[in-house]
C-alpha positions as CSV (number, residue, x, y, z in Angstrom):
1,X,187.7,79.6,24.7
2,X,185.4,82.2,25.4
3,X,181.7,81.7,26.4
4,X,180.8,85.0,27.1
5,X,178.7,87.6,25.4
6,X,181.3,90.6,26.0
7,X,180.4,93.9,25.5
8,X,183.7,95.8,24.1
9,X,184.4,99.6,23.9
10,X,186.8,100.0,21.7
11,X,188.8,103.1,22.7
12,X,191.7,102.7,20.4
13,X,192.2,102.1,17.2
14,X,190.8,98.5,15.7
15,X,193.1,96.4,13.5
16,X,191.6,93.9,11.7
17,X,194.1,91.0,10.5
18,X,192.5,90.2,6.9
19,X,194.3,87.0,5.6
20,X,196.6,87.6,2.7
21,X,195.3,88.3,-1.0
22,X,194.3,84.3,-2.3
23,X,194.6,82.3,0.7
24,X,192.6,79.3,1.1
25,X,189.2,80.1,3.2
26,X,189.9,84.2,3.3
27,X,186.8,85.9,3.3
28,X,186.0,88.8,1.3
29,X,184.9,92.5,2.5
30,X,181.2,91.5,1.6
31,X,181.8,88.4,4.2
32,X,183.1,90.4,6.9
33,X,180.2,93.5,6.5
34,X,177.6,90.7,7.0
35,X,179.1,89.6,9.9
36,X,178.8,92.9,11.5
37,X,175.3,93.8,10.3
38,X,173.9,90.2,11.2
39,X,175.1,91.8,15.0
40,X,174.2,95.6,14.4
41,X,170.5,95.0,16.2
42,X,172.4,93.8,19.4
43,X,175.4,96.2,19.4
44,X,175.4,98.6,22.7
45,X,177.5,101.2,23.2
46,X,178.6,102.5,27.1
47,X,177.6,106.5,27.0
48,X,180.1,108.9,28.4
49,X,179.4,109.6,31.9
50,X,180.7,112.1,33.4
51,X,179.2,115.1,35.7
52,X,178.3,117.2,36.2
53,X,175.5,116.0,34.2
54,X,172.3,117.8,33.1
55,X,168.8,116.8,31.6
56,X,165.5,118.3,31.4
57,X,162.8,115.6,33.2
58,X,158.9,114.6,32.5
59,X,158.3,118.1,34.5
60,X,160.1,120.5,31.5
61,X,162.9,121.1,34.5
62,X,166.7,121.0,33.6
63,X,168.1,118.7,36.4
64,X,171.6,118.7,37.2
65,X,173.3,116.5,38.9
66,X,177.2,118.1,39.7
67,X,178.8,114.5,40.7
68,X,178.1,111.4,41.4
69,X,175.3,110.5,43.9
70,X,176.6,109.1,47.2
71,X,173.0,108.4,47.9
72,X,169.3,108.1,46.1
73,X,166.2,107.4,46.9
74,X,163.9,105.7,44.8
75,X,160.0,106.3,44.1
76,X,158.4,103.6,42.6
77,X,159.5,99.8,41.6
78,X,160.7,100.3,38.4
79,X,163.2,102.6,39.3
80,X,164.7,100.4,42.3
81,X,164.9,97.9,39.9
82,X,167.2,99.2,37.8
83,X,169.3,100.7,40.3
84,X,170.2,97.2,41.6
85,X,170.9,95.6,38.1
86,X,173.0,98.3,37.0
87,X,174.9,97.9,40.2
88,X,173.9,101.2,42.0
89,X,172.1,98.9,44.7
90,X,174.8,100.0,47.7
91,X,173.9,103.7,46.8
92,X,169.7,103.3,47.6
93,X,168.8,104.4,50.9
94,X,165.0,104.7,50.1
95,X,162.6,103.4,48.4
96,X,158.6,102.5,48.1
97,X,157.2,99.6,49.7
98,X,156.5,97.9,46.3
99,X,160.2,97.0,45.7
100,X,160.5,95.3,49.3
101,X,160.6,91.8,46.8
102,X,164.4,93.3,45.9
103,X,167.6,91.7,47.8
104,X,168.3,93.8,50.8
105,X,165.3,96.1,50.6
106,X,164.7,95.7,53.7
107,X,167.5,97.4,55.2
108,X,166.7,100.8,52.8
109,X,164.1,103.4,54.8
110,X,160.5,102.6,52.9
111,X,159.5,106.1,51.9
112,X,155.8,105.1,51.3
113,X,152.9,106.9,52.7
114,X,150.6,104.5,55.0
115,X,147.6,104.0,52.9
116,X,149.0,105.2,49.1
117,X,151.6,107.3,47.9
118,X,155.0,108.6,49.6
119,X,155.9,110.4,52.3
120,X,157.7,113.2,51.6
121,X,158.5,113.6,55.5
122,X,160.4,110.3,54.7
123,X,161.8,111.1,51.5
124,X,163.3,114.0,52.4
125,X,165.1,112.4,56.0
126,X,166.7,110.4,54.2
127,X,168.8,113.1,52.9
128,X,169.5,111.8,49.7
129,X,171.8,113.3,46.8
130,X,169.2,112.4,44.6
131,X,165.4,111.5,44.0
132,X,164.7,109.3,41.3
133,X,160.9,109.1,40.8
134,X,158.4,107.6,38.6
135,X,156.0,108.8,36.0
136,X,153.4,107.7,38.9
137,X,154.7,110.1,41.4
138,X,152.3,112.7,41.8
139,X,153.6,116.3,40.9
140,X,153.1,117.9,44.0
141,X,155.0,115.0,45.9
142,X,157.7,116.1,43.3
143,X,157.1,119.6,44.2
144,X,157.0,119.5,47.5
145,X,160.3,117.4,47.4
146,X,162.1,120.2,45.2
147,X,160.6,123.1,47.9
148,X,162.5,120.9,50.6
149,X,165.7,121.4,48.8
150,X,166.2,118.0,47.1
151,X,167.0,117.0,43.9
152,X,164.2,115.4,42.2
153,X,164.2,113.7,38.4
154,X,160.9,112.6,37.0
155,X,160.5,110.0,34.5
156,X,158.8,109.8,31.6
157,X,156.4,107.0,31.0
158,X,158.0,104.0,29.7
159,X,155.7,101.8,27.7
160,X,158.3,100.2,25.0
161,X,161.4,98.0,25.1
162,X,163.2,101.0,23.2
163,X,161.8,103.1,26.5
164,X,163.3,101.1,29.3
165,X,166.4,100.9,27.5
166,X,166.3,104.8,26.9
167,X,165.8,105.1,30.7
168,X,168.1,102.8,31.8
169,X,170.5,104.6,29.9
170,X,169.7,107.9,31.7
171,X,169.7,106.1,35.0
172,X,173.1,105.1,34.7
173,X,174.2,108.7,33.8
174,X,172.2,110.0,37.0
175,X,173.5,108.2,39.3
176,X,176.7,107.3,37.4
177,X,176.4,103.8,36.5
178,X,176.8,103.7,32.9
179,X,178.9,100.8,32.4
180,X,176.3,98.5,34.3
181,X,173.4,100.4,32.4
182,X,175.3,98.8,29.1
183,X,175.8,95.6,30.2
184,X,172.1,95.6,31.3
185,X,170.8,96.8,28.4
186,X,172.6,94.2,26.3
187,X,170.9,91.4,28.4
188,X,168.0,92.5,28.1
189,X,168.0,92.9,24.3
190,X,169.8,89.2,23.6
191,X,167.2,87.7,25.6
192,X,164.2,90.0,23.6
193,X,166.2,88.6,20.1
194,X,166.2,85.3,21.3
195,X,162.7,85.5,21.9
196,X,162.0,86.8,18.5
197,X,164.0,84.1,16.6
198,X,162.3,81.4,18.3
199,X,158.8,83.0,17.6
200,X,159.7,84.0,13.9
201,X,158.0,80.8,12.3
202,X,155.0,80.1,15.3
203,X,151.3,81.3,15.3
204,X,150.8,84.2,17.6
205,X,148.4,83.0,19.8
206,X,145.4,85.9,20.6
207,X,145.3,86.9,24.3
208,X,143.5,88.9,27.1
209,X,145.2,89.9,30.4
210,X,142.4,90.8,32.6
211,X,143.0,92.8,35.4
212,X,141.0,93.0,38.8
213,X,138.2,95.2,38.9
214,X,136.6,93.8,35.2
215,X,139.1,96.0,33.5
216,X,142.3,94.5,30.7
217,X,145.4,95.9,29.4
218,X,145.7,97.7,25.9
219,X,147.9,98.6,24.0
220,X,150.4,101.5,24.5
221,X,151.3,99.8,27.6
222,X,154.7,98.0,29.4
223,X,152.5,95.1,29.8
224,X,151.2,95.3,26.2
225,X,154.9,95.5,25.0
226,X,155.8,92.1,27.1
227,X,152.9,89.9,25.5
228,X,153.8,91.3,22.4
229,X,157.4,90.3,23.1
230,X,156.6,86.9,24.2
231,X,155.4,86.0,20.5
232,X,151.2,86.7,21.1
233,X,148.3,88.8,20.1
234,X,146.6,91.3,22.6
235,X,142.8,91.4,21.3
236,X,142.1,94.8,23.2
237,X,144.5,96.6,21.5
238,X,142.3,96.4,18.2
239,X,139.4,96.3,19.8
240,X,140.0,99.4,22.4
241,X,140.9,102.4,21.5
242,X,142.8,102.8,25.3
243,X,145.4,101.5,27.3
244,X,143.1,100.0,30.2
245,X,139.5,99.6,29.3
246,X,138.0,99.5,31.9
247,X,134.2,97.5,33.0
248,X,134.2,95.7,29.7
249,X,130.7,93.8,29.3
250,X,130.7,90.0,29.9
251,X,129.5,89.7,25.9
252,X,132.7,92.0,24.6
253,X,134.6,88.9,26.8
254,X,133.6,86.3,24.7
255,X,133.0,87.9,21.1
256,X,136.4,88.0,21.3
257,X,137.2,84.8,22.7
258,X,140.8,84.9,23.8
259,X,142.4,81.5,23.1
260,X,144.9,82.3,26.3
261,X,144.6,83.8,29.4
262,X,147.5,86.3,30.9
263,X,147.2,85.7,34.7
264,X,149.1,87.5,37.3
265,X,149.6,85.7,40.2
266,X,147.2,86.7,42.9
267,X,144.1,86.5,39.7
268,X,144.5,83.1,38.6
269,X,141.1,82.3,39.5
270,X,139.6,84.3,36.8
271,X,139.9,81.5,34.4
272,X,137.2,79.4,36.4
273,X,135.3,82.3,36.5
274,X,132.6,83.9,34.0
275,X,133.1,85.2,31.1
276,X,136.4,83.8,31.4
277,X,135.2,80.3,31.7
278,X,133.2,80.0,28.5
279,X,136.1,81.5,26.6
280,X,138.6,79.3,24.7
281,X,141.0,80.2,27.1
282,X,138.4,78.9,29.8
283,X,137.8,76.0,28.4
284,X,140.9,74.8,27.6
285,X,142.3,75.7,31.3
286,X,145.0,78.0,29.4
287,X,146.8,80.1,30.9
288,X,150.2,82.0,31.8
289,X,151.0,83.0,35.4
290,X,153.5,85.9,35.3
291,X,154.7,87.3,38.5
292,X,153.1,90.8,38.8
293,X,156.4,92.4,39.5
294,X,158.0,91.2,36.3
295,X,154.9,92.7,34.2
296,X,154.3,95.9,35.5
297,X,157.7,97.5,36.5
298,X,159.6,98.9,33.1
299,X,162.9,97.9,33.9
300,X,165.5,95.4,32.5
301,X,165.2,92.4,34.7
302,X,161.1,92.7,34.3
303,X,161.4,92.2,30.2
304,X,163.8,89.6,30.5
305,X,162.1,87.4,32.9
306,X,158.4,88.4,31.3
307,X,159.6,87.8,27.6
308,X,161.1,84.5,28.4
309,X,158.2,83.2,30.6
310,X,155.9,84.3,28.3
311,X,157.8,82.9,25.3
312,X,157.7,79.5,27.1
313,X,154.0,79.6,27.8
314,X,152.7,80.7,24.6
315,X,155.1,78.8,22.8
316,X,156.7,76.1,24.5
317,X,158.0,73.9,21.6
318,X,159.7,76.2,20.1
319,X,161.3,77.8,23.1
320,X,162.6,74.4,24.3
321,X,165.2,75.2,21.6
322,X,166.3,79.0,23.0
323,X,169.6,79.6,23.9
324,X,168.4,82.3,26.6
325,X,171.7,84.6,28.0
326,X,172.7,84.6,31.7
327,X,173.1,88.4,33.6
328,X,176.6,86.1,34.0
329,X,177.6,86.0,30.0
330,X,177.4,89.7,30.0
331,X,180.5,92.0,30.4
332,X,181.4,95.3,30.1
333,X,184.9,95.9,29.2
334,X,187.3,98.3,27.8
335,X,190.4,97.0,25.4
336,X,192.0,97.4,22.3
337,X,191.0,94.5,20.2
338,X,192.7,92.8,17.2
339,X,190.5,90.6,15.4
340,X,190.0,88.6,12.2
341,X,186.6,88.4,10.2
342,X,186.8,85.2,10.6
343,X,187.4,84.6,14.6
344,X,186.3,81.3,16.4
345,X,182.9,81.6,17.9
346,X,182.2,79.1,20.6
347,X,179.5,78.0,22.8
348,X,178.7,76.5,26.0
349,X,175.9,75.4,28.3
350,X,176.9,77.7,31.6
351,X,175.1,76.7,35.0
352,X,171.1,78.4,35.5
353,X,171.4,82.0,37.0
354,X,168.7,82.7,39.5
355,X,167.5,86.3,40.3
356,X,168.5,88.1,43.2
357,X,165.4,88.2,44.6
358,X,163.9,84.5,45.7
359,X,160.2,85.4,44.5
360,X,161.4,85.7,40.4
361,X,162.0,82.7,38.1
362,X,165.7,81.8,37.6
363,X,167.2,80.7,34.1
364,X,170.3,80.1,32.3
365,X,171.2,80.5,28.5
366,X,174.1,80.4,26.3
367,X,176.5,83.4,24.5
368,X,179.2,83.5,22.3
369,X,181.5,86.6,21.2
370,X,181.5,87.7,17.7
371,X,183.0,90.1,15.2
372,X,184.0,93.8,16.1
373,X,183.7,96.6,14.2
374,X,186.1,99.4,13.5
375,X,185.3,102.2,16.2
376,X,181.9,100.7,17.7
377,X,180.9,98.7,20.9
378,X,179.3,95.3,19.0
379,X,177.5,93.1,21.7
380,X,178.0,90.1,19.5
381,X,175.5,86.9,20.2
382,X,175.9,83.5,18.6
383,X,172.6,82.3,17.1
């Protein structure tokens, strides 16, 4: 029986046993097509990766990287992140204090500055084949890295679904990790269509997330993308013509009279607090506590747990029916498949996976394998 949503690279030829001409229960072509296209928004396919590699950066400047990094350094969270779900975690010997939540980080050399920002001193002892480093970094720190002889790749700014997956993808060819860039990009979109299925029929429900300093999130934003994802409405993206207005008036606040609250841990006081208090939101004590790691770091882990959590909190009676997928019902592998249109699909109810780090949520799902295609990687999900 098999349980497990199993990414397959087909790299030979795929034979597909039709049943003979007028047997009872054969399906047609039309049968079979619809099988595949009911997968095709799932479907991942594992890149070639091979080096040397070469790609121009957020900077305009064509990286190459001529094999595959022994060692790399990571600036910024998001970045660190996907390292260790793509299973490039053994090859990070730096990285910035705000992935210290990760497993292990602690025994990596923290390349952050004392105050803000990185130390290239630090950076560059660490003598690593490779710098990976976020859109945050500032150019001269990636300058200044380069003049020391290192090789330095700059992001661009990831502010979609699409985007993370896009730089996951990329991340796995730097650092040569492409098979466990596939397998987490197909978690990370099951979980996103599960989401979406289970929000289809619901009432999005309209939102703020306020930030410290009186400012929220808009749209064109990685947090933005998350509520959005998690089946709600942000009202500053209509009523904001930027991604973080900033000092919005207490009277802004309750004209638009959010009927939930965002909160990231650390802020959930606001809802007590004016303007919050008199808004809807206030008054009804709702709210949804999202650990601040999760929300703000673009990576895969960060919209899986943020899309289900916030599924579940705006929409918690119709999320008591998802079938979330486990990191655990996701495989990569490489075979020649024979397969029949119509091929058993089964499910099961596997035990709850909890993060590697102890500060995220944990959470299990279910996963079935479907039909293949003829030539294509199909990551197949059973609704």
């Amino acid at each position: 029986m098999r349980t497990r949503t199993t990414l397959l690279i087909v790299l030979c030829t795929l034979l597909a046993a039709v049943a003979p001409a007028g047997a009872v229960g054969a399906p047609d072509a039309s049968t079979a097509q619809a099988a595949v296209d009911a997968d095709a928004a799932v479907q991942q396919e594992v890149p070639d990766c091979t080096f040397p590699f070469t790609s121009t950066d957020a900077t305009g400047t064509e990286v190459t990287v001529e094999e595959r990094p022994e060692t790399v350094t990571t600036l910024g969270a998001s970045a660190a992140q996907t390292m260790w779900e793509i299973g490039g975690k053994e090859q990070v010997v730096g990285l910035s204090s705000n992935a210290a939540y990760l497993a292990d980080a602690g025994s990596r050399t923290n390349v952050s500055a004392s105050g803000f920002g990185y130390s290239t001193e630090a950076v560059v002892g660490t003598e690593a084949d490779l710098v990976l480093a976020a859109n945050i970094v500032p150019a001269e720190t990636v300058t200044a890295l380069r003049d020391a002889g290192m090789t330095v790749y700059q992001f661009e700014a990831a502010t979609s679904i699409e985007d993370v997956a896009n730089k996951t993808t990329l991340i796995g060819k730097l650092t040569g990790n492409c098979e466990g860039a596939a397998e987490a990009n197909a978690w990370m979109n099951a979980n996103v269509e599960t989401a979406q299925e289970v929000t289809a029929d619901t009432e999005s429900p309209e939102v703020l997330v306020p930030l410290s300093g009186g400012s929220l999130v808009g749209g064109g934003t990685f947090i933005n993308a998350m509520v959005e994802a998690g089946g709600a409405t942000n009202l500053a993206v209509e009523a904001f013509n930027t991604s973080y207005p900033y000092q919005v008036s207490d009277e802004t606040i309750l004209e638009l009279n959010p009927e939930v609250l965002v909160l990231q841990e650390g802020l959930t006081g606001l809802i007590t607090q004016e303007p919050y208090a008199s808004t809807t939101a206030g008054e009804n004590n709702a709210s949804v506590v999202v650990d601040p790691n999760y929300l703000s770091q673009p990576a895969p882990r960060s919209v899986v747990y943020s899309t289900r959590n916030l599924t579940e909190g705006f929409h918690p009676e119709a999320a008591a029916s998802a079938e979330w997928t486990a990191k655990s019902e996701v495989s990569v592998g490489t075979e020649t498949a024979t397969a029949t249109p119509t091929e058993a699909m089964t499910e099961s109810t596997p035990t709850p996976e909890q993060p590697t780090t102890t500060e995220g949520p944990g959470f299990g799902g279910v996963a079935a394998v479907a039909a293949l295609g003829a030539g294509a990687a199909l990551l197949a999900r059973r609704d």
